[in-house]
C-alpha positions in Angstrom: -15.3 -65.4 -25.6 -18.6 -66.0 -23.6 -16.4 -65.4 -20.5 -15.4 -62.1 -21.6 -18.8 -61.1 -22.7 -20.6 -62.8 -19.5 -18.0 -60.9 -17.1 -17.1 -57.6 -19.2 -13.5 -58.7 -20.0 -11.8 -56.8 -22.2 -11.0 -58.4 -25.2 -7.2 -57.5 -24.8 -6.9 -59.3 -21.9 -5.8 -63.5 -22.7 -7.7 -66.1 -21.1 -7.0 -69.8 -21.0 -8.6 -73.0 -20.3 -6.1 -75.2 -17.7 -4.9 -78.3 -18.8 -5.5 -81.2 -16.4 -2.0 -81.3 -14.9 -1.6 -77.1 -14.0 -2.2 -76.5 -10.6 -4.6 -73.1 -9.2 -1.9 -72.4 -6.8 1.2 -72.1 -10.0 -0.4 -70.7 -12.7 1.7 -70.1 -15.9 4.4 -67.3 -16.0 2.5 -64.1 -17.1 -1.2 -65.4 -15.9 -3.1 -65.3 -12.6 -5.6 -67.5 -11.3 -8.8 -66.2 -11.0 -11.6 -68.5 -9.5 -15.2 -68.0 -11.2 -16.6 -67.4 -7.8 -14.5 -64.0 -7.9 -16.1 -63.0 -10.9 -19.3 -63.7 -10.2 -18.8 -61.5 -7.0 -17.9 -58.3 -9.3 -14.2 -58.8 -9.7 -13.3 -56.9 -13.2 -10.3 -56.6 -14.9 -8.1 -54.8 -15.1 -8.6 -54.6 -11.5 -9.3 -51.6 -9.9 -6.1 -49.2 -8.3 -8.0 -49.8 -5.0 -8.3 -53.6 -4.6 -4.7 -54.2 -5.9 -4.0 -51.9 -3.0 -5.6 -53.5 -0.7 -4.4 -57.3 -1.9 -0.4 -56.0 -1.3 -1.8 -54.3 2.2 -2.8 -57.8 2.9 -0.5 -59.6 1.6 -2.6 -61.7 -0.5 -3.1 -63.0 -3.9 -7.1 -62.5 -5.9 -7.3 -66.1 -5.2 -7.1 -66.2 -1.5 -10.0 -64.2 -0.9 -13.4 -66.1 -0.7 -16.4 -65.0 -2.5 -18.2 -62.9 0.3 -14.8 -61.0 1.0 -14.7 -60.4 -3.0 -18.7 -59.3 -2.6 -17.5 -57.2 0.1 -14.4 -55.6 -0.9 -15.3 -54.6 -4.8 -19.0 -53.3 -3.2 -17.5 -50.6 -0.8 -14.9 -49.8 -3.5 -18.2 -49.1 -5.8 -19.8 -47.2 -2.8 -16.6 -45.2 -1.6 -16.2 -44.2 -5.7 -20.3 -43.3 -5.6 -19.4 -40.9 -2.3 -16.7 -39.8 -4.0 -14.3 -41.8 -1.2 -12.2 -42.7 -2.9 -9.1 -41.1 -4.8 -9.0 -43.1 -7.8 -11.9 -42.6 -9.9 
């Protein structure tokens, strides 16, 4: 629970401690990996309408993108929503 309340996780979404043998890269069926890193840049869940967009543009998973790219991306998405940029808000 101090991850949710450290990171503003809703309390409806599950989160689990891996066991020694799962692997970052094959998470369970149903979960995703997220990398502490990520949250710490300002990842939140449930991710927003525009970075899901632009992981499927890229073709990548949450995972794959490093901690300044996270800082990056989920900054301009705050500062496109504070313009009124973007579509979603």
């Amino acid at each position: 629970m101090l991850l949710h309340k450290n990171f503003h996780i809703p309390n409806d979404v599950v989160t689990t401690v891996p066991k020694r043998s799962d692997r970052a890269s094959l998470p369970p069926p149903g979960y995703l990996t997220v990398s502490e890193t990520s949250l710490r840049a300002g990842l939140r869940f449930p991710p927003s309408t525009e970075l899901v967009e632009i992981l499927r543009r890229c073709g990548v998973c949450l995972s794959q993108f490093s901690y300044r790219a996270m800082s990056v991306i989920v900054g301009l998405i705050a500062l496109f929503r504070d313009r009124g940029g973007c579509a979603d808000t």
